[in-house]
C-alpha positions as CSV (number, residue, x, y, z in Angstrom):
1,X,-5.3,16.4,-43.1
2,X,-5.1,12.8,-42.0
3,X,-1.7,12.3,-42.3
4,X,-1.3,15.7,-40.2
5,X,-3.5,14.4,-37.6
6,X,-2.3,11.0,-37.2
7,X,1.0,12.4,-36.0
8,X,-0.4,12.8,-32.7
9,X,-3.8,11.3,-32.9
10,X,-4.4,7.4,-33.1
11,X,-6.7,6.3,-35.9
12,X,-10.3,6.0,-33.7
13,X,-9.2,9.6,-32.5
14,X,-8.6,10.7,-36.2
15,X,-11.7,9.2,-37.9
16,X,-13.5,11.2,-35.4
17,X,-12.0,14.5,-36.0
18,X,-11.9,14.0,-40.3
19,X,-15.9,12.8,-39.6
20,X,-16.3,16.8,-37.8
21,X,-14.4,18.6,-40.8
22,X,-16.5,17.0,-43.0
23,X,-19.7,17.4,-41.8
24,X,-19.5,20.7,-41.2
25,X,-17.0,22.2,-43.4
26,X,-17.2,20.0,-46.7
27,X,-20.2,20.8,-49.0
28,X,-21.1,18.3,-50.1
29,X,-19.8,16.1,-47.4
30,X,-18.5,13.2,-48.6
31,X,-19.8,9.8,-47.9
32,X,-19.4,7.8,-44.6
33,X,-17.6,5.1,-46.4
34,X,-15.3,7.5,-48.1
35,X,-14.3,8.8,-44.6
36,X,-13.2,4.8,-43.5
37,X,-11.5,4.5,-46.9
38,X,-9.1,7.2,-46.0
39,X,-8.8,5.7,-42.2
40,X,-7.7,2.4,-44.1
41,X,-5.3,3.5,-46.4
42,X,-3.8,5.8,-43.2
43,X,-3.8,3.2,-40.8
44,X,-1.7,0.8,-43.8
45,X,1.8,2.5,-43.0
46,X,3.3,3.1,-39.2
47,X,3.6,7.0,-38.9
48,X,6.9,7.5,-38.5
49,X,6.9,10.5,-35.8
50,X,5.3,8.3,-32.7
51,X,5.8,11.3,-30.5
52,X,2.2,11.5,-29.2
53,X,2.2,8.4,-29.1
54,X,4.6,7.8,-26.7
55,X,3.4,10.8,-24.8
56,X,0.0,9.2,-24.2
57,X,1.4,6.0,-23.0
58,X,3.8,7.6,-20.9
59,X,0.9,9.8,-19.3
60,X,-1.6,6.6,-19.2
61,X,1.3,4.6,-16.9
62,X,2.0,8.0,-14.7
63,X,-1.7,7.6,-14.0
64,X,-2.4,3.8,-13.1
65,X,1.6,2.9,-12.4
66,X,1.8,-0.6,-14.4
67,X,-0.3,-1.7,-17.2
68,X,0.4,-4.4,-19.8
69,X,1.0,-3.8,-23.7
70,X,-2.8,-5.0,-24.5
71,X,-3.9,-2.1,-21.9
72,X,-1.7,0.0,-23.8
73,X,-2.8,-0.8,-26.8
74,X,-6.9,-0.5,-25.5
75,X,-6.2,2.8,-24.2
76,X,-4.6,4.0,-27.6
77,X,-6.2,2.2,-29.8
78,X,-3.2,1.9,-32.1
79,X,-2.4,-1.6,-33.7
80,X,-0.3,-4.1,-31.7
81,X,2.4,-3.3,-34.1
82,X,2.4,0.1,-33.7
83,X,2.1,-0.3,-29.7
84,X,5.0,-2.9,-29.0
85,X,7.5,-0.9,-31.4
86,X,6.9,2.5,-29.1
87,X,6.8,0.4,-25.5
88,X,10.0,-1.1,-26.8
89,X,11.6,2.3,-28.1
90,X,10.4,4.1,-24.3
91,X,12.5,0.8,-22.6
92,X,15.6,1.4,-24.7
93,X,15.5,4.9,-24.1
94,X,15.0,4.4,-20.3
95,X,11.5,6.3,-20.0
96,X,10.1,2.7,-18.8
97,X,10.9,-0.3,-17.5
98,X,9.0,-4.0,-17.7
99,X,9.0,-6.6,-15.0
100,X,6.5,-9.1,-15.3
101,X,5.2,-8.6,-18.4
102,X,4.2,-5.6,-16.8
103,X,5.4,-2.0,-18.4
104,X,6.0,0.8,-15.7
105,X,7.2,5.1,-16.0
106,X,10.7,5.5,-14.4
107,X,9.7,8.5,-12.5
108,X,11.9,11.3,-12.4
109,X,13.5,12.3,-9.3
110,X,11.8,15.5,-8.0
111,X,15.2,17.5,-6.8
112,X,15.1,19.5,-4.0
113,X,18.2,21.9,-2.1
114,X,16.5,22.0,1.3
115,X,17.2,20.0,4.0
116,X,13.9,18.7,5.7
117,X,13.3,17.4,9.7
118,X,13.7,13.6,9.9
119,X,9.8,13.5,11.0
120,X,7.6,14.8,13.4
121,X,7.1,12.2,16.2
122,X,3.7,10.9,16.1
123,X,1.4,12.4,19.0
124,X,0.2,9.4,21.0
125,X,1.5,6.1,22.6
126,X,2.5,3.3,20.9
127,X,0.5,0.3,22.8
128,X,3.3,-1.9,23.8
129,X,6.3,-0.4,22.1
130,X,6.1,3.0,23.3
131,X,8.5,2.6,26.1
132,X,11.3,1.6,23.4
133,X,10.9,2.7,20.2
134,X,10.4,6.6,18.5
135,X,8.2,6.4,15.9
136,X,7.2,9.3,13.7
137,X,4.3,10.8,11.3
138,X,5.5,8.8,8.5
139,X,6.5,5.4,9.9
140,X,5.4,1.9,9.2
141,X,5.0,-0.9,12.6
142,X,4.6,-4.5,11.1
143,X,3.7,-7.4,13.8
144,X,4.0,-10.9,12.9
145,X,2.1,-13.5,14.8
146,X,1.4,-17.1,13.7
147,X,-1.6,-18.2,12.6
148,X,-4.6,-18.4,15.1
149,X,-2.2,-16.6,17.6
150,X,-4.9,-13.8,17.7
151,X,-3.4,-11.1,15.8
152,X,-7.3,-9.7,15.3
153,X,-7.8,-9.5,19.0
154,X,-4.0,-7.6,19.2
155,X,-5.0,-4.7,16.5
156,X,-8.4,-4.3,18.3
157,X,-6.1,-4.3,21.3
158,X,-4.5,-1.6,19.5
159,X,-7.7,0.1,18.2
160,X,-9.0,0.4,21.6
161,X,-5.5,2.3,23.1
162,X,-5.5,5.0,20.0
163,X,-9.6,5.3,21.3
164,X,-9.1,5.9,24.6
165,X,-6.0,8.6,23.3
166,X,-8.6,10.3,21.4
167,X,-8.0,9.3,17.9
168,X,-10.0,7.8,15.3
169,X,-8.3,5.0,13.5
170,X,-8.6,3.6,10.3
171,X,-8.8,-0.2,10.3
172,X,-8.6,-2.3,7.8
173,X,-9.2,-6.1,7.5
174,X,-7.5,-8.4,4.4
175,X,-10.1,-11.5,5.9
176,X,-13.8,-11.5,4.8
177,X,-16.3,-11.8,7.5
178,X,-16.5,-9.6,10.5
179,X,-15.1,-11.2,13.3
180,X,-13.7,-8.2,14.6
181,X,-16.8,-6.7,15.8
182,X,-17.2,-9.3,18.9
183,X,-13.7,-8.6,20.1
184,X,-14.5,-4.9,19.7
185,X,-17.6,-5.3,21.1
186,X,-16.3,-6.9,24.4
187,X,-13.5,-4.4,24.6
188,X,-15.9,-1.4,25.2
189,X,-15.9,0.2,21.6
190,X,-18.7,0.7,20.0
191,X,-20.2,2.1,16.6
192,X,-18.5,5.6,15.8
193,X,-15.2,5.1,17.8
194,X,-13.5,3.9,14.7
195,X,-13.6,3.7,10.7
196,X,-13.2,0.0,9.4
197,X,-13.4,-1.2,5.6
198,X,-12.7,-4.5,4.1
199,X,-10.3,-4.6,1.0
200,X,-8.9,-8.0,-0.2
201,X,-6.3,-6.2,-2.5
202,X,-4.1,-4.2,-0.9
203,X,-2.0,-2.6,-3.6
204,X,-5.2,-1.1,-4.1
205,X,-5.4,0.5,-0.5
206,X,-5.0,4.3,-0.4
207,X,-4.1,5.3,3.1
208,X,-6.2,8.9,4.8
209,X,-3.6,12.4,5.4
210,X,-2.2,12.2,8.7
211,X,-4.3,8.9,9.6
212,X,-3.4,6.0,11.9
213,X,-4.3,2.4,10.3
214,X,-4.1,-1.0,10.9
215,X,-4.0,-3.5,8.2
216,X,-5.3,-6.7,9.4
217,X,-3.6,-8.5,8.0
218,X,-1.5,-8.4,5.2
219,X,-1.2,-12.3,3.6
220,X,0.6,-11.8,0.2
221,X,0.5,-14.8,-1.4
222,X,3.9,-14.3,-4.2
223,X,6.3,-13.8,-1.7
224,X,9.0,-12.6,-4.4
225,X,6.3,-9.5,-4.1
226,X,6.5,-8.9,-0.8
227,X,9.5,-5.7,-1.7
228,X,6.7,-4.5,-4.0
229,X,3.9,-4.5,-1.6
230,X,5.8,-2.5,1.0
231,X,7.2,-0.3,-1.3
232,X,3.3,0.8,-2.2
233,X,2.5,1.2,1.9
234,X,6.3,3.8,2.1
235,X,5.4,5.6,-1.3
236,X,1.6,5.8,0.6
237,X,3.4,7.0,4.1
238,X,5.5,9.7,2.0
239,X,2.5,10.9,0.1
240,X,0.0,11.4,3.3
241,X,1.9,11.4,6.6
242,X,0.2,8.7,8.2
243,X,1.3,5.9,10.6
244,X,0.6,2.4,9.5
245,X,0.5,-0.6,11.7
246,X,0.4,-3.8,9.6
247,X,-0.5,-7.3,10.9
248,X,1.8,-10.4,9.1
249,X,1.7,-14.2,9.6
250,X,4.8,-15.7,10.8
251,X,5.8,-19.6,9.8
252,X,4.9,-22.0,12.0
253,X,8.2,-22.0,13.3
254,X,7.9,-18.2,14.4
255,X,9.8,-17.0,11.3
256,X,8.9,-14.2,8.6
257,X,8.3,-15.6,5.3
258,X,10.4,-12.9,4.1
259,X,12.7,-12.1,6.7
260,X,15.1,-9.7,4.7
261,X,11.8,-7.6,3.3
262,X,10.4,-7.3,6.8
263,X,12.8,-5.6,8.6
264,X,14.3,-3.3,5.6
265,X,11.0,-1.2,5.1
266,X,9.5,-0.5,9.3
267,X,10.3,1.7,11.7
268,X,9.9,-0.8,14.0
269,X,9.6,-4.6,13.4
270,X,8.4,-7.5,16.0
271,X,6.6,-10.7,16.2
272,X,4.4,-12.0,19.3
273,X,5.3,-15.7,20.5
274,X,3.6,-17.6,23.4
275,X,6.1,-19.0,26.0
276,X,3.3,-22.2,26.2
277,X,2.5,-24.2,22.6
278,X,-0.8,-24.3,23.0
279,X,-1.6,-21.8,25.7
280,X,-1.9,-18.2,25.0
281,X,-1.9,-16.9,28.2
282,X,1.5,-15.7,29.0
283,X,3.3,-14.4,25.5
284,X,5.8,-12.0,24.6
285,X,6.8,-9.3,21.7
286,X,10.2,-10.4,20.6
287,X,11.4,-6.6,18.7
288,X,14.0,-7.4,16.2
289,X,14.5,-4.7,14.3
290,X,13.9,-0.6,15.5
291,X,14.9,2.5,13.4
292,X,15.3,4.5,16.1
293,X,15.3,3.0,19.7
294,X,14.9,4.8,22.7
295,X,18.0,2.5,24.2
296,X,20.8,1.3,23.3
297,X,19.8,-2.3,22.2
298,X,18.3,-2.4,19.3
299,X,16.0,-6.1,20.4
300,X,13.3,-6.0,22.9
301,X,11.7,-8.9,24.2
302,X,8.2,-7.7,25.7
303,X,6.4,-10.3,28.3
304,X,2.5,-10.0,27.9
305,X,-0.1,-11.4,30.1
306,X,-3.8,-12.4,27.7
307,X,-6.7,-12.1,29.6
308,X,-9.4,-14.6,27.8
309,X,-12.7,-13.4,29.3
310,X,-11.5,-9.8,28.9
311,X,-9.6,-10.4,25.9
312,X,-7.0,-7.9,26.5
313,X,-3.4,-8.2,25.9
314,X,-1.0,-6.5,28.5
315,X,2.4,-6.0,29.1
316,X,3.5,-7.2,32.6
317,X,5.6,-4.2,33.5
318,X,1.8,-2.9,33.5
319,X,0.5,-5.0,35.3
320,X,-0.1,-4.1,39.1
321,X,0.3,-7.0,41.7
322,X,-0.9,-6.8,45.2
323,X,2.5,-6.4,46.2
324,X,3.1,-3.2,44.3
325,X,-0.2,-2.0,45.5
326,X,0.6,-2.1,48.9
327,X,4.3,-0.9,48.2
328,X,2.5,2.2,46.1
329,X,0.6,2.9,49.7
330,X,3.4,2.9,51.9
């Protein structure tokens, strides 16, 4: 009976089941130390019909996405051996793959015949790019900014606009401590206008059906990872329908740190720049890549005007002058 249930079971799972059959259907039961004698002598050859086996790892990666051989081998319980020969047979046989030192499930492609709509365009405004860009349920905006360029007070900036449009955002900040809550504070929200969390890994961030969120912001430090980072955020999009808006630092010479990764995943990709070193208050959005632009040109450049005791950010083309007032009343 062990050697029947070993074909599917690993040895922990086995001694359990041979310890049930014999205390309730052997009279007289044998002894507890007969019961690891036969668990010995099964576990001293490799079963030779590692079916199950493989069937359980292949369901235990489907469930957490990437795990090593030593979480393999935890999960089974099986030797090391045992483990390594099956994770290597699943890699030949093209049922996984290993990056890393990390073992992943190829998933299968799910096959469909019918043609879907390219996306349902999202609802609101946009805060700044609206005028230039068409952005759908499903899309991903990432921002670059260098560092202490404000890109905090920008997706508060952006927090307040979905507000005021009657949505609830979900924002989420990468940077421990809450030095949002002033900005948000002196821009008129208050507690209840919007959800906010603090995660410091975000491979691990789940995004909400249909939600809008702003990762602020996203620092990864491997940038060889940077494909695999994004690619969690678009499998995310796919899954729930959300928009995502994520915040990126920018080299000090106003570069992406990975320039070919940043504008291969968005919908729309920009970076803010000020025209003055050391002075913030006149800056622009420099668009360099859109999906799906509203015009012709495919780069934007966006002038913004910073207000410090207000700290709001606004484009000048919204900006009314006196001039335009008094034109406006004539």
């Amino acid at each position: 009976m062990g050697g029947a249930l070993r074909k599917e079971l690993s040895i922990p799972d086995t001694g359990y089941v041979l310890s049930l059959l014999n205390k309730y259907y052997c009279k007289p039961s044998l002894h507890n130390s007969e019961i690891q004698i036969i668990l010995q002598s099964l576990s001293k050859y490799t079963n030779q019909d590692t079916r199950g086996l493989a069937t359980t790892i292949l369901n235990y990666l489907k469930i957490v996405g990437e795990a090593t051989g030593r979480d393999c081998k935890e999960v089974t319980g099986e030797k090391k051996a045992v483990v390594d020969k099956v994770l290597s047979s699943l890699v030949k046989d093209g049922f996984l793959i290993k990056q890393r030192g990390m073992f992943q499930a190829i998933k299968k492609a799910e096959w469909k015949d019918s043609f879907f709509s390219d996306g349902t365009a999202i609802p609101f405004k946009m805060p700044f790019f609206d005028k230039y860009a068409v952005l759908n349920w499903g899309d991903m905006v990432i921002l670059g900014s260098r560092s202490k360029f404000g890109k905090t007070t920008v997706a508060i900036n952006m927090v307040k606009s979905f507000v005021d449009q009657g949505i609830k955002p979900y924002y989420i900040s990468l940077e421990t401590g809450s030095r949002f809550v002033k900005t948000a504070t002196k821009l008129g929200l208050k507690e209840g206008d919007f959800y906010w969390d603090f995660l410091a890994d975000p491979t691990k961030i789940e995004l909400e059906q249909n939600g809008v969120t702003i990762l602020d912001w996203l620092l990864i430090e491997d940038k060889a990872m940077t494909d695999s980072v994004l690619k969690h955020f678009v499998e995310q999009l796919f899954k729930t329908q959300g928009f995502l808006i994520i915040f990126m630092q920018l080299k000090t010479d106003g570069n992406w740190f990975a320039p070919n990764m940043v504008e291969q995943f968005p919908a729309l990709a920009a970076k803010y720049l000020y025209d003055k070193e050391n002075d913030g208050t006149y800056g622009k959005w420099i668009v360099e890549a859109m999906r799906e632009p509203k015009f012709k040109s495919k780069k934007v450049s966006i002038p913004c005007l910073y207000d410090f005791d207000t700290r709001i950010l606004t484009p000048m083309d919204e900006i009314q002058t006196d001039d335009t007032v008094n034109m406006e009343s004539e």
